[in-house]
C-alpha positions in Angstrom: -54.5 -2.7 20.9 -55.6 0.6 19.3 -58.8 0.5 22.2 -56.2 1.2 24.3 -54.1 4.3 22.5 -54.2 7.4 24.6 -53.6 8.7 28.4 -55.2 6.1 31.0 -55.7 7.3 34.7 -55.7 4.9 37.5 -58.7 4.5 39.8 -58.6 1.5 41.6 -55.8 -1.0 42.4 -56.4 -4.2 44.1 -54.4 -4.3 47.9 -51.8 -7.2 46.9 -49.9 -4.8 44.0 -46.8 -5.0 46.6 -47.6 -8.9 46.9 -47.2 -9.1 42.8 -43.9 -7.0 42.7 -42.6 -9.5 45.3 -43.3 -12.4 43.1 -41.8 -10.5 40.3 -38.7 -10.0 42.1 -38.4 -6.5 42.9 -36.5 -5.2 45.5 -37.6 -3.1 48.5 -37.0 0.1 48.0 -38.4 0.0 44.1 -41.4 -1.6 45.5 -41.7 0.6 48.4 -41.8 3.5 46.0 -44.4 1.5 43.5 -46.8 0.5 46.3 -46.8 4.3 47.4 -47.4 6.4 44.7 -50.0 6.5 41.6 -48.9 6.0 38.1 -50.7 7.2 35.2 -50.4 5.3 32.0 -50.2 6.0 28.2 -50.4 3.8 25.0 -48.8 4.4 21.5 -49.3 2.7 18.5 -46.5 3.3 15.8 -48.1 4.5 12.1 -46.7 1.0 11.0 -48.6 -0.4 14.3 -44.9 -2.8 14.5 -44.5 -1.2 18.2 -47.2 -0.8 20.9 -45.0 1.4 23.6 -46.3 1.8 27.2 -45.7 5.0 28.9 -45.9 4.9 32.7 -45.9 8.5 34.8 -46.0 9.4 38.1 -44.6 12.5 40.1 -41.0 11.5 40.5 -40.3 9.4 37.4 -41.8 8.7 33.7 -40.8 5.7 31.6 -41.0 3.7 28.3 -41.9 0.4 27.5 -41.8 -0.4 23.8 -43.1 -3.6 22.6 -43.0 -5.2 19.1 -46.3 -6.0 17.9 -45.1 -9.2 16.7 -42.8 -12.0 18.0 -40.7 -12.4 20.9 -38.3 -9.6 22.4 -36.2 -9.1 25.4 -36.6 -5.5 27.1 -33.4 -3.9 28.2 -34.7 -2.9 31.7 -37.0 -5.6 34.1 -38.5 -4.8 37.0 -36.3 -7.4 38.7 -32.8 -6.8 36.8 -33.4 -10.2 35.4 -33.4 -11.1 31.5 -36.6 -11.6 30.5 -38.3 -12.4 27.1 -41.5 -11.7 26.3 -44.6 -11.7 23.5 -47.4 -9.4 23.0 -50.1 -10.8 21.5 -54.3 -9.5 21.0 -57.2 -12.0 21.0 -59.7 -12.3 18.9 -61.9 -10.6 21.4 -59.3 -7.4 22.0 -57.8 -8.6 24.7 -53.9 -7.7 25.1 -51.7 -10.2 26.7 -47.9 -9.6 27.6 -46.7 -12.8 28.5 -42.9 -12.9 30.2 -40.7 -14.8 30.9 -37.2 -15.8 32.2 -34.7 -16.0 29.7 -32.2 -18.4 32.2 -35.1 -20.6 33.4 -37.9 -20.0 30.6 -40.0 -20.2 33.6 -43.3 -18.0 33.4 -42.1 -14.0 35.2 -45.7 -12.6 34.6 -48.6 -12.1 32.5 -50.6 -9.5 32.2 -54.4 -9.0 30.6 -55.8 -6.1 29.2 -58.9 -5.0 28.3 -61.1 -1.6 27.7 -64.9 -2.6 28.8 -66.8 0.6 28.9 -64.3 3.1 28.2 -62.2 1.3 31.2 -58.7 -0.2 31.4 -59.1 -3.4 33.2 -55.6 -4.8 34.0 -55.0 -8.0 35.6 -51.4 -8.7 36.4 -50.5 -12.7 37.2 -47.3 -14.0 38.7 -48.0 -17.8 40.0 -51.3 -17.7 41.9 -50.9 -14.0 42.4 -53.2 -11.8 40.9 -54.1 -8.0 41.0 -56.1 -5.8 39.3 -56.4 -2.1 38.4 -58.5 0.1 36.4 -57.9 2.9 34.5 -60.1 6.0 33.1 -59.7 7.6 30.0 -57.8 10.9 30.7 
């Protein structure tokens, strides 16, 4: 996780991002919005390294996502206005993976891969055979 600490910039996003939010559950106009604008990211690390937050800015709005390092959590906000639950976990070969779920169903919401390859951010967000990919430069 700490590869990915600091201000990411995004490059390149795959054509089916609007495609993924509709799997995800996420209404029109949110998507609308998503799909036409540019969002910058930013990783934190607590001193403790117990919470990895995700910062997400764009023109008209900036967010944050904090996630604990460890076990399973529900985040008060979804994309979708469902409950979800979710774990964050890193691979042995520095991959981050955010894995969530539904809390009525437990049925898979998304996952989402991570990785910095040569000072990129390569993201990789799944829901069912969906997938889309962005990446993101070091600001």
């Amino acid at each position: 996780m700490e590869s990915m600490v600091g201000e990411w910039k995004l490059e390149h996003r795959d054509q089916n991002f609007g495609e993924f939010l509709e799997c995800r559950h996420v209404g029109w106009f949110l998507r609308t919005l998503m799909t036409k604008s540019s969002a910058d990211v930013e990783y934190k690390l607590s001193d403790d390294k117990g919470t990895f937050t995700k910062i997400t800015k764009s023109l008209l709005h900036s967010s944050e996502y904090p996630m604990p390092t460890q076990g399973e959590f529900c985040p008060l906000k979804t994309l979708s206005g469902k409950k979800e639950f979710g774990r964050l976990q890193e691979t042995s070969g520095q991959n981050v993976i955010l894995e969530m779920n539904y809390v009525d169903s437990g049925d898979p919401a998304a996952l989402v891969k991570h990785k910095v390859v040569d000072g990129k951010l390569l993201v990789s967000l799944h829901c069912k055979d969906i997938v889309c990919n962005s990446i993101y430069a070091k600001k």
